[in-house]
VOGU-3710 file (C-alpha; in Angstrom, 3 decimals, decimal comma):
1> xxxxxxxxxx> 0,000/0,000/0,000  1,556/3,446/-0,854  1,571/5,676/2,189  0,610/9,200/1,311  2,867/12,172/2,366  2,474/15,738/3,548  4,288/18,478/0,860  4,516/21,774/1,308  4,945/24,366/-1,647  6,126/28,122/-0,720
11> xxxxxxxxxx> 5,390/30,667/-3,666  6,907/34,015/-3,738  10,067/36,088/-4,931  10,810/37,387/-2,049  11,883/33,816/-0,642  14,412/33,227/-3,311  15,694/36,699/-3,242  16,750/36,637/0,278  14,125/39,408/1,251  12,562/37,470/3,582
21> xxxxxxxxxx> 13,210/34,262/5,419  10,926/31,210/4,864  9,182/30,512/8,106  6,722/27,802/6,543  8,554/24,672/6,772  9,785/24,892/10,094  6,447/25,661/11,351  4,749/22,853/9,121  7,359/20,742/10,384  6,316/21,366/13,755
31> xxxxxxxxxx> 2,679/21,392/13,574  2,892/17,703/11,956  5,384/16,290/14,479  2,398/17,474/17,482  0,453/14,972/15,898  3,192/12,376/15,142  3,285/12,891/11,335  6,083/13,767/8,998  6,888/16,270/6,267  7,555/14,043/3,035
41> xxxxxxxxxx> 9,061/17,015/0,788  8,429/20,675/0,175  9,512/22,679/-3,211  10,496/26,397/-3,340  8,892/28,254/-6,228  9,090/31,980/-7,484  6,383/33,882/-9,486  6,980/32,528/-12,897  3,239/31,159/-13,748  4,474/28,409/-15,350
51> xxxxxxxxxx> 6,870/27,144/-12,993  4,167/27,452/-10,256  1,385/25,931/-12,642  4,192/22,987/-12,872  4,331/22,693/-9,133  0,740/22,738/-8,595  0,457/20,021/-11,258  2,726/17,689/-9,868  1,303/18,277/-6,560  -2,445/17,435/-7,968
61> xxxxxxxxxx> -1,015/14,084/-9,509  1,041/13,107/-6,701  -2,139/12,084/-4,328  -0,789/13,648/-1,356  -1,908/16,031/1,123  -0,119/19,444/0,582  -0,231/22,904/1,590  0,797/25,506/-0,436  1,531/29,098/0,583  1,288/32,277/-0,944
71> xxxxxxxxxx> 0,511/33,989/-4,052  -3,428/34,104/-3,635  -3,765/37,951/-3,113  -5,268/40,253/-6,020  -1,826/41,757/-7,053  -0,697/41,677/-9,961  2,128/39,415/-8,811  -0,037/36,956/-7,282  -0,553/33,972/-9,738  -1,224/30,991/-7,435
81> xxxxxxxxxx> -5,020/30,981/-8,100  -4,950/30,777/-12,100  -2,331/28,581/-11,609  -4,347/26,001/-10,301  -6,900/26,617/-12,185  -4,331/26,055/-15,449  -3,091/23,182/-13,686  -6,772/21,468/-13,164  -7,673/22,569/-16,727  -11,057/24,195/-14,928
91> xxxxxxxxxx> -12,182/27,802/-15,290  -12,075/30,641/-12,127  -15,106/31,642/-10,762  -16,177/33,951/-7,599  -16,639/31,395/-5,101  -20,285/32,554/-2,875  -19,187/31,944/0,252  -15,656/33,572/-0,083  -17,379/36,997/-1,827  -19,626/37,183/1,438
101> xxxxxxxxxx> -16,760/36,707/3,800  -14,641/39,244/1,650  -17,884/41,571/1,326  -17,885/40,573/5,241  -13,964/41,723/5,836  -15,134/45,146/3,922  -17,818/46,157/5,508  -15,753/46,022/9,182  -12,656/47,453/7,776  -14,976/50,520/6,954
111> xxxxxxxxxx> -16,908/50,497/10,259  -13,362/50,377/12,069  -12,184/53,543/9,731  -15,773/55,212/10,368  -16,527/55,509/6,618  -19,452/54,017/4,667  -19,286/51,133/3,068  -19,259/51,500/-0,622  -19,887/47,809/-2,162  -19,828/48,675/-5,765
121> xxxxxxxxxx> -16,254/51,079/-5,471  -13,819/49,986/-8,010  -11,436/48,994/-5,193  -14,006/46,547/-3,050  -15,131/45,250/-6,756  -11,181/44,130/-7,124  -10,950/42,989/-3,300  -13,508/40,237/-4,747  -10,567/38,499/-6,425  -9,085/37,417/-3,848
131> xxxxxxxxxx> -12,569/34,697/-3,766  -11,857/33,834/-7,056  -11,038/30,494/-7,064  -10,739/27,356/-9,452  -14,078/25,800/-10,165  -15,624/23,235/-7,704  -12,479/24,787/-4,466  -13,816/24,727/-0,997  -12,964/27,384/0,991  -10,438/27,787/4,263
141> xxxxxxxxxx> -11,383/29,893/6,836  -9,006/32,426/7,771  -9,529/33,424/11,753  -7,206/36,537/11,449  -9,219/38,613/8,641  -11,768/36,410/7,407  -10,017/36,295/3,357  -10,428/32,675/3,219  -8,334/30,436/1,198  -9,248/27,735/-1,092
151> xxxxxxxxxx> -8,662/23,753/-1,328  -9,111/21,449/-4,188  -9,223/17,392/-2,663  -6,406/17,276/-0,789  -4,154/20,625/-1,703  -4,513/23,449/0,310  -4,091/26,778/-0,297  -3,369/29,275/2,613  -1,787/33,059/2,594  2,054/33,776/2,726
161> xxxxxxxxxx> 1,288/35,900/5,679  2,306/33,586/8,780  -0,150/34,785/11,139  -2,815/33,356/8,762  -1,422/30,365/7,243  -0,315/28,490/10,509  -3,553/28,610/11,873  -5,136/27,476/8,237  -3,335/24,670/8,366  -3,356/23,593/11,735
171> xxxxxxxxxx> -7,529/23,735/11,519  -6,887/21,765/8,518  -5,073/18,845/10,075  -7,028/18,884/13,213  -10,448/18,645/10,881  -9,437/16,398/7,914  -6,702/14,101/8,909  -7,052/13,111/12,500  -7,332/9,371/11,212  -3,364/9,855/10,143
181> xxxxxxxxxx> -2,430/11,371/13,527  -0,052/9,083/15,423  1,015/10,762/18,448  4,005/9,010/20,174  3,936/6,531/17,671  6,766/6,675/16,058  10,636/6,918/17,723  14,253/6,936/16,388  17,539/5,424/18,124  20,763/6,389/17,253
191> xxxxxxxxxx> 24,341/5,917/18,035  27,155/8,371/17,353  29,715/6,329/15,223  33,679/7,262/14,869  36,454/6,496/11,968  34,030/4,609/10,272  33,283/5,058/6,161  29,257/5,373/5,435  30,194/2,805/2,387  31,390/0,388/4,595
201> xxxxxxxxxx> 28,609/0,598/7,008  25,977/0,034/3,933  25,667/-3,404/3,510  24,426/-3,569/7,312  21,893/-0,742/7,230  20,633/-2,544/4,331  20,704/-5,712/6,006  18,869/-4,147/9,119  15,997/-2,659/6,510  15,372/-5,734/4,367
211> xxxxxxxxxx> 15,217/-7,633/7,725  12,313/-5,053/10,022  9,838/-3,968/7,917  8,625/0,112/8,439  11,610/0,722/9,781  14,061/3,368/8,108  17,879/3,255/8,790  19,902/6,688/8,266  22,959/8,037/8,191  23,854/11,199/9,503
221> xxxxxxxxxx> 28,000/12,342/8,320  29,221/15,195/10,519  33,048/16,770/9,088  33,222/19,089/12,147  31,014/18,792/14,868  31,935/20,977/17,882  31,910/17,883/19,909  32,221/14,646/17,755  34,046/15,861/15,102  34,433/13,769/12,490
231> xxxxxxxxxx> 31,584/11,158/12,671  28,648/9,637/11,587  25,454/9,470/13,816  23,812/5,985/12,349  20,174/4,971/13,443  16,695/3,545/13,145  13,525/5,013/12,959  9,668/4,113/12,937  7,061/2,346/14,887  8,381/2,014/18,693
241> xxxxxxxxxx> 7,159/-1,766/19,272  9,415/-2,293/16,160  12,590/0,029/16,959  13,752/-1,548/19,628  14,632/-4,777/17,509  16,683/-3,146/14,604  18,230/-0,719/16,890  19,713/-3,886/18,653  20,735/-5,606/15,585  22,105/-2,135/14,598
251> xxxxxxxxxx> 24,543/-2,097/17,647  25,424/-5,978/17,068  26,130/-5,571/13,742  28,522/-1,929/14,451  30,522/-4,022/17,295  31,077/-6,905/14,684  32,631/-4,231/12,149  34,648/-3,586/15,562  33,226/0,341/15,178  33,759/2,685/17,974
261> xxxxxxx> 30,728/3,713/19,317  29,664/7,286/21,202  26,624/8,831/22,649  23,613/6,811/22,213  20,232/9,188/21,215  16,529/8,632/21,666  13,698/11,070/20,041
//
């Protein structure tokens, strides 16, 4: 059976440029591990349309759940929308519920600035296309401002803005995909290994894999830990009733290459 992953995909020039930091994946990283879950990949894209429709393809076709952030404003630089709509092959249309929480947003932003609400001024007419959306989306409700975002099956489209997308998505997980959580489920076990060659230690993480099935083996090469040093921290990772076993095998099989062992880890 193929296990589905989590993706992330973070849209915006500003990223690449260096003008701002990427906050996303750390935070998606975290909000998955609360619920014992894992980020399976995550892809940097700028705002070239057709690289993002690309992404957004790839993303619909791959079956997993994904999040992508940013680029679903009304500017002209925001393309993330129409590129999902190019990528589905559907039209855009104003999406009902999203033009009466925009109309919504609008009417308090004027109460707050104690001005009338004007519903049919050529800027509120353009604030609408921020609820256009690809045919058949669902929205997202956003708690900070009420511009919701938009998902299509299992990709999810949330703002750039931090304060809105983390809280997007972690709805999102806690209301779709509580059947995936697996809190505490899942450990790793690790030894720090020195003057040992990862090519030499292959065959037995291998050996360890083939032999305890859902359980991953890595390798971890460190040139100049503050520490270590030189070394390699080698380990096993996956469901705790089955760590225990390969971890052991692990350590049998390092003390039969005659490695020298350090610090042992648990997480």
């Amino acid at each position: 059976m193929t296990t589905r992953s989590f993706g992330l995909i973070v849209v915006g020039d500003e990223i690449l440029s260096g003008k701002r930091l990427d906050k996303h994946m750390t935070k998606v990283i975290e909000l998955l591990a609360a619920r014992g879950l894992q980020l399976g990949w995550a892809e940097y894209v700028g705002d070239v349309p057709a690289r993002i429709t690309a992404a957004l393809a790839r993303a619909f076709a791959s079956g997993d759940i994904v999040f992508s952030t940013g680029g679903i404003g009304a500017t002209p630089d925001d393309h993330t929308r129409q590129c999902a709509a190019a990528a589905l092959g559907v039209p855009l249309a104003l999406h009902p519920e999203a033009e009466r929480l925009i109309r919504e947003r609008m009417q308090d932003t004027a109460k707050e600035q104690g001005v009338a609400y004007q519903p049919e001024h050529p800027d509120n007419i353009h604030r609408l296309n921020m609820g256009v959306f690809p045919l058949g989306a669902n929205i997202i409700r956003n708690p900070y401002n009420k511009i919701p975002g938009f998902s299509i099956g299992d990709v999810h489209f949330v703002p750039g803005f931090p304060v809105m997308a983390w809280p997007m998505i972690e709805a999102l997980l806690d209301e779709r995909y509580t059947e995936l959580f697996a809190r505490g489920k899942d450990i790793e076990k690790s030894v720090i290994v020195y003057g040992a060659m990862e090519a030499a230690l292959t065959p037995l993480m291998l050996a360890i894999e083939k032999a305890h099935d859902g359980i991953k083996v890595f390798s971890l090469p460190s040139v100049d830990h503050p520490e270590h040093g030189r070394h390699i921290e080698l380990g096993v990772k996956g469901d705790a009733e089955r760590v225990d076993a390969a971890y052991a095998e692990l350590i049998a099989g390092l003390h039969a290459f005659k490695a020298k062992l350090g610090p042992e880890l648990v997480r």
